[in-house]
C-alpha positions, 0 to 999 in steps of 0.5 A: 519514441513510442510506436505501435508494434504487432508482435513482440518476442520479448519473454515475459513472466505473467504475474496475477496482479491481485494478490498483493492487495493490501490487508486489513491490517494497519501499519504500526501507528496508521501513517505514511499510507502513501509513500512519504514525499518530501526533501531530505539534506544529506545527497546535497549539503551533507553535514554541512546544514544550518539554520538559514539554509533550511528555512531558504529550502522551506521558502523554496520548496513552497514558491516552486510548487513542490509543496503543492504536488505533495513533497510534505516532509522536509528532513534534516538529516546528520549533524543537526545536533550539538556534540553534548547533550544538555544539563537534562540530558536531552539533545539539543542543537549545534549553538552556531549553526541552529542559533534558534533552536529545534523548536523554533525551525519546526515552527517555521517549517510548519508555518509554510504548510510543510512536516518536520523530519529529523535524523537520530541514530541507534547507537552511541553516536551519529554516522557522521560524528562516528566517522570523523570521530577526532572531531566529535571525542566524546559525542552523545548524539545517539539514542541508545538507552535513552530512546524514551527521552529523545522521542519526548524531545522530538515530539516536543520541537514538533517532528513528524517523522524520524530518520533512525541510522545505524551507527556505533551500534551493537549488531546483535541488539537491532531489533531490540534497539529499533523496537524501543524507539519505535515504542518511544515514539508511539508513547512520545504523544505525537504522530510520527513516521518512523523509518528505519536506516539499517541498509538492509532489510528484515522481517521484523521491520514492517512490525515497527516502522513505515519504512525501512532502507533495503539497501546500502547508501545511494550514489550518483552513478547508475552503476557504481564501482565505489563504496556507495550504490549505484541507482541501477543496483538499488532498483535491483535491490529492491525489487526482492521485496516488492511483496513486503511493500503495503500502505503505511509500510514502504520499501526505502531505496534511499534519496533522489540523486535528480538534480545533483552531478553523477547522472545523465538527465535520462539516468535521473528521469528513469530513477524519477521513473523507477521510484514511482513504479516501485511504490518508493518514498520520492525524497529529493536531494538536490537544492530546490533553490537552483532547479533547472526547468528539467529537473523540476519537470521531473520532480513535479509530473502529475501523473509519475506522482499519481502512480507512486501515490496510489492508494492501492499501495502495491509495490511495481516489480519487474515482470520481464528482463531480456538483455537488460530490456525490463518490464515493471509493472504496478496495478493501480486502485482504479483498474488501471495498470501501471508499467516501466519500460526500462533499458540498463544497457549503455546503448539504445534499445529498443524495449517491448511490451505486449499487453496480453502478457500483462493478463490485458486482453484487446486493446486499451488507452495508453498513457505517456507520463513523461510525453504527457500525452495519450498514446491511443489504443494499443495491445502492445507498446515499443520504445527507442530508450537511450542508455539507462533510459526508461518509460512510464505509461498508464494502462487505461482499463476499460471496465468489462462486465462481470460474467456468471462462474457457470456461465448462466445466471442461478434461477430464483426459486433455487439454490446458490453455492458460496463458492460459485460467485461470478468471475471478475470483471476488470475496472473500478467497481466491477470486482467481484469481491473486495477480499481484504485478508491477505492470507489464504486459506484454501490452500491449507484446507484443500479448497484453492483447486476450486477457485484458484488465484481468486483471493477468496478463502474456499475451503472443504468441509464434509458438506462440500466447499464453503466460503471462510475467513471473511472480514467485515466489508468484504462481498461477493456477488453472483448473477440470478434469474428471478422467475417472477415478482414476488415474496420469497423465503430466502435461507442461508446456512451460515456458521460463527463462533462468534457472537457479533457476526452479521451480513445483509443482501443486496439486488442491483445495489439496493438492500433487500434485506437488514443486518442479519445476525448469524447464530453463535456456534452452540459446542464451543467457542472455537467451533465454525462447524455448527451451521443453521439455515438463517430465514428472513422474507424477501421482496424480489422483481422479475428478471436478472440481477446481480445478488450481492452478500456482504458481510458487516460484523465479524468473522463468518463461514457461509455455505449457500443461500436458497431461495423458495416460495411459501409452501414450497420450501424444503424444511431443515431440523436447524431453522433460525427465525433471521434477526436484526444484528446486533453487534453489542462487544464494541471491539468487533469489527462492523460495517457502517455505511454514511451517505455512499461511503462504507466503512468499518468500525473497529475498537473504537477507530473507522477504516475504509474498506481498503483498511486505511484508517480514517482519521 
């Protein structure tokens, strides 16, 4: 039970929650950009599969809700297929078990609003025909070298998404063999996710696929002593590399165990738990057509599936752990704060959290997912947690104003520094910049002791510290002061070595300036050194406002903006008249904007400004 406390003694490691905001950069193929919900057969039939069987889960998966709540995929996983390939060398179904074909049970599938997955592997033969090898002499089932053929198969019989394994396969040749399937898949003519089963993770694995196993196979057993893994070493696992996770490319613990023997019910509710917070795909394994009432309520928690949904697509990771008393946290696209308590102990404990160390000032709503109520304002939380047992609670963010970085807003007439853009404030909207590339550069360049831990790209030239390495959709803002109403010259020394690069002003939300393009760099292609003053008149009212620059086109360095009145404007030997941009190379990224939406247009494709790919 959840209880207010004063203080806590529990040691926790403050960790900037920012810094894992998802990049422009897409996954290979823009799918999965939430982590793949769904049903896979192993956990629960294992090899034991068949045509009836399937179409019963389909039926089931639709009639108990699960559908609706978002478990989309339903997967196959090993033995689906005949132990020979047919005449044209293609895979083809176990006659008895799948009388009907792949093709037709992808139909059926489809029929009740749901995506078909299947299970291929690398190697010469699928885990199971490899395993029990007397069985299946002479098996052709895997997809070495055959990789374009199958992945044509597979487009064919309607799959949406791909289980690969990693049986009878040659080690040295992984990333060779995974990257032809992936290849094959994007040239199959059909969108399909591609998840890799390797049991273990490398660096090349987010290049080429949605998701990657990070560990061995799951077992039902919070510890295990077997040859499989226990649900609490794969949390541990996993949470090495929370930091790779983003949309379209997840961190695959293996299947649910929720619903199957082997767990407790609070061992299956912190695995519910757990999946969600790590960002994780949720597969169930259990045969939905005989749920009990506990189980399904697990399965169907609106707000547990809210938080592993969660379009921000950051991976939660453990923050505190105390004689097995841990704390996850996840921050989430709306502001708010995820966080897991969790106890691996196998006995009671009680398990603490003070919100300050989370980088949460004051109090703030709390939300119990599991006791689908608010808890009201807290600063801290403590729970009673039986063994193995958990919470999960969302963190309620009230937006906080925005304030100035000096601490005053800059007079107009006068002179802004890029840099000095105002401090963030907390809540949806009230970000003071949208900073999408995820790299950075200020710390190369001698810029990241300005501003650290801000996410923006602040870097020294001989001029003093610029803003750099800006991509379009990104912002920043600042507090001004006009002095009075009035037309004003406003200057911005700007540099690109390109020539589709742009950006427009904005006061209180209201454009006061169009496109304006910046001047190509003059000595050379690659230089972003050559800096102008960019002029344009503007139309300012009396009072504080919020100054907004947004960059709409490509990559630009900034120095500062200044603004003047006419006779008083102190005048540069490298003024540019401003001109309407215009972006004429159609590969360059630019941003548009429809009714409220912004978005940006990239070689053709449009993305939000999260770099999800609108569709």
């Amino acid at each position: 039970m959840l209880q207010i406390v004063g203080k806590i003694s529990v040691a926790t490691t403050l960790v900037f929650f920012g810094l894992a905001a998802p990049t422009m950069a897409q996954s290979y193929n823009n799918l999965a950009l939430t982590p793949p919900m769904g049903w896979n057969s192993w956990n629960v039939f294992h090899e034991n599969i068949n045509e009836k069987q399937i179409q019963q889960i389909a039926d089931a998966m639709v009639s108990s809700g699960l559908k609706d709540a978002g478990y989309i995929y339903l997967n196959l996983d090993d033995n689906w297929m005949a132990k020979h390939r047919d005449a044209n060398g293609k895979l083809t179904h176990d006659p008895d078990r799948f009388s009907s074909g792949m093709k037709a049970l992808g139909d059926y599938i489809h029929s009740k609003g749901l995506k078909f997955g299947i299970y291929g592997d690398r190697g010469t033969r699928t885990c199971h025909h490899y395993n029990n090898s007397d069985q299946f002499p002479g098996s052709e089932s895997g997809s070495n070298g055959r990789e374009e053929l199958d992945a044509k198969t597979f487009a064919s019989w309607g799959v949406d998404y791909l289980k690969y394994d990693n049986c009878e396969s040659n080690p040295s040749t992984q990333e060779k063999d995974y990257t032809a399937m992936s290849k094959a898949l994007l040239n199959s003519g059909r969108d399909i996710v591609f998840s890799i089963c390797m049991w273990e993770y490398k660096e090349w694995m987010p290049k080429i696929a949605n998701l990657w196993r990070t560990t061995f196979d799951i077992g039902p057993a919070w510890i295990s002593t077997s040859w499989y893994r226990g649900v609490y070493q794969i949390i541990d696992d996993n949470n090495k590399y929370w930091q790779n996770a983003k949309p379209g490319n997840w961190n695959d613990p293996d299947m649910l165990e929720v619903g199957n023997n082997g767990l407790s019910y609070e061992e299956q509710k912190s695995q519910m738990t757990m999946w969600s917070i790590m960002a994780a795909p949720i597969m169930i394994s259990s045969d939905v057509r005989n749920m009990s009432n506990e189980v399904k309520e697990l399965y169907l928690n609106k707000e547990m599936i809210a938080i592993n949904q969660d379009s921000l697509g950051v991976q939660g990771h453990r923050i505190s752990d105390v004689d097995g008393k841990q704390v996850w946290t996840k921050p989430l696209r709306s502001g708010d704060i995820a966080v897991a308590l969790l106890n691996n102990n196998s006995s009671t404990q009680t398990v603490e959290c003070t919100f300050a160390d989370l980088g949460v000032e004051g109090e703030v709503e709390v939300y119990d997912a599991w006791q689908k109520k608010n808890l009201g304002a807290r600063t801290s939380v403590s729970a009673e947690l039986p063994a193995h047992g958990s919470a999960l609670l969302r963190l309620i963010i009230k937006p906080v104003p925005r304030k100035p970085f000096k601490g005053k807003a800059f007079a107009i007439p006068g002179k802004i520094e890029m840099e000095d853009f105002d401090i963030n404030g907390v809540g949806r909207g009230n970000t003071t910049y949208n900073e999408n590339d995820s790299e950075d550069h200020g710390t190369t360049e001698g810029g990241s002791s300005y501003r650290p831990g801000t996410g923006v790209d602040i870097y020294k030239k001989a001029t003093g510290y610029i803003v750099g390495y800006n991509q379009a959709g990104e912002w920043l803002e600042y507090s001004v002061k006009v002095a009075k109403t009035g037309t004003y010259i406003m200057y911005a020394s700007v540099a690109s070595a390109n020539s589709t690069s742009s950006f427009k002003l904005s006061i209180d939300g209201e454009d006061i300036t169009e496109e304006i393009a910046v001047p190509q760099a003059s000595s050379g292609e690659n230089n972003f050194d050559d800096y102008n003053e960019v002029e344009v008149t503007v139309n300012l009212t009396e009072g504080e406002h919020v100054l907004r620059w947004t960059v709409t086109g490509d990559w630009m360095d900034i120095d500062y903006i200044k603004f003047c009145t006419e006779g008083q404007c102190e005048i540069t030997s490298a003024i540019r008249q401003a001109t309407p941009a215009a972006v004429q190379n159609i590969t360059a990224p630019h941003l548009h904007k429809k009714g409220n939406a912004l978005f940006v247009e990239k070689s053709g494709m449009l993305f939000d400004l999260t770099g999800h790919r609108i569709k």
